[in-house]
Steps between C-alpha positions, in 0.01 A plus 500: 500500500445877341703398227298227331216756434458510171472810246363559171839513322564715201642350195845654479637781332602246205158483418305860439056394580367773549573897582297695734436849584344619822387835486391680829478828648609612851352777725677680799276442799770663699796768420805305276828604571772289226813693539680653233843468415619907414514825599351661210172207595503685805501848327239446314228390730665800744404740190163275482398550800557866490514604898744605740640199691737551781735287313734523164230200361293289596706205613316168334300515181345327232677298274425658110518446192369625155293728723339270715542310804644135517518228676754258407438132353739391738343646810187309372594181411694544858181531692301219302803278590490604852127412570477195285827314643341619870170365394624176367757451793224531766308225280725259503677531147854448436643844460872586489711769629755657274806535583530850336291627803828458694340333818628276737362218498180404393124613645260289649289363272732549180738232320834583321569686210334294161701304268433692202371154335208447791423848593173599762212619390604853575866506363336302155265782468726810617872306417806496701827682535644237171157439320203717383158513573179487315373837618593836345366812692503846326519802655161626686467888368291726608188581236545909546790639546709630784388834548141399573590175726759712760321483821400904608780528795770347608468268734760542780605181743747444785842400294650193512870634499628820497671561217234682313596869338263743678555911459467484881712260657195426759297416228723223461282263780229470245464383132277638239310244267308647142333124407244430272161568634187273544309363236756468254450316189833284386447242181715223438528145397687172577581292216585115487562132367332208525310610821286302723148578587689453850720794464259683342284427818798610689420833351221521587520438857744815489219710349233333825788644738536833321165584549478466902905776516704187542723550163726824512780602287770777559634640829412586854194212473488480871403860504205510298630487153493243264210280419327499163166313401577312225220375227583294173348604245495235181737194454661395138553200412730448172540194329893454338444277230446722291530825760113625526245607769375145589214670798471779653312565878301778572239599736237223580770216327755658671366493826392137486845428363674633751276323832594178252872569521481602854294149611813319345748741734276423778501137449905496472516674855205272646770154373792658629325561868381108453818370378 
């Protein structure tokens, strides 16, 4: 069965091994839309933008802060979640659905919600609704700020309701987007405890699908918005007894590393498609 496949297990939160820090950078191969929460969000990039729309504001922009453009930790640990669980369900692994997700039922190829004592290899990495993960994601921030990432124009696109203010009330069957242009540079870093060089492999394979469009972030991803190439940059290692920088991966080391890490993630899938 899918559930005998065995894991590299971490050691528990009782017991602090090791710290890590993943840096990496990400890079808009296509237009990013993450929408922001208030009006005066959507003032600003109006007054940003500078032109005469045929609208009040644009209707969807950029999520800000401190001057630059974010993307949230939760939106990325989301979409690592995502591909991993639908990587490691199609191989065979035992991979739960939560019950937070409010389904009925439970999908083909996925068990029932963990016992928080014997969790999957997903919800032991990324947690469940009553226990923590391992993986902290910070927010992804855009290296310059807002004012030079704005794409030119606004982008207008057929509306999905019609509830959008517009000066004209026919201007009200379209939508106009001001996203973050193409090639983009947003830093950030995932931090953990205890990880596995199969996790960490995990990673990884993210970064592989990143590079060919197929990891996107923000809205309107079916319209050609979204997807960021991601590329780690250099991996710490910290020992806790005492707390100090135990190794640290970089370039050539990091690259060998990392195919090391992702052999052992390869290897998990290859004895849960056997098993």
């Amino acid at each position: 069965m899918s559930g005998e496949t065995e894991f590299e297990e971490m050691s528990g939160f009782h017991v602090l091994e090791s710290l890590w820090k993943i840096e990496y950078k990400a890079v808009s191969m296509e237009p990013i839309i993450t929408q922001a929460a208030t009006e005066e969000t959507q003032e600003l990039v109006d007054s940003i933008i500078g032109k005469k729309i045929p609208k009040d504001m644009p209707d969807a922009v950029p999520l800000i802060i401190g001057g630059k453009a974010v993307i949230t930790g939760n939106a990325v640990k989301g979409v690592f979640r995502h591909l991993i669980s639908s990587q490691l369900t199609k191989a065979g692994l035992r991979v739960c659905c939560q019950k937070v997700k409010g389904r009925s039922g439970i999908p083909e190829g996925r068990v029932s919600e963990c016992d928080p004592e014997n969790p999957c290899f997903v919800c032991t990495w990324f947690g469940t609704p009553s226990r923590q993960g391992a993986l902290y994601f910070s927010l992804l921030r855009s290296v310059k700020g807002i004012e030079e990432v704005l794409a030119d124009e606004p982008i207008p696109m057929i509306a999905l309701r019609e509830d959008y203010r517009a000066v004209d009330p026919k201007a009200r069957a379209f939508m106009l987007l001001a996203p973050i242009r193409e090639n983009v540079e947003f830093r950030g870093w995932i931090k953990g405890e205890n990880l596995s060089k199969e996790i960490i492999g995990a990673i990884k394979e993210i970064q592989d699908m990143s590079e060919r469009g197929f990891v996107q972030f923000g809205g309107y991803k079916t319209r050609g918005f979204g997807a960021l190439k991601i590329e780690i940059l250099k991996i710490e290692k910290y020992g806790t007894t005492p707390f100090k920088l135990e190794k640290l991966y970089e370039g050539e080391e990091l690259r060998k590393f990392l195919e090391d890490c992702q052999r052992r993630y390869h290897s998990l899938m290859d004895r849960g498609k056997r098993s």
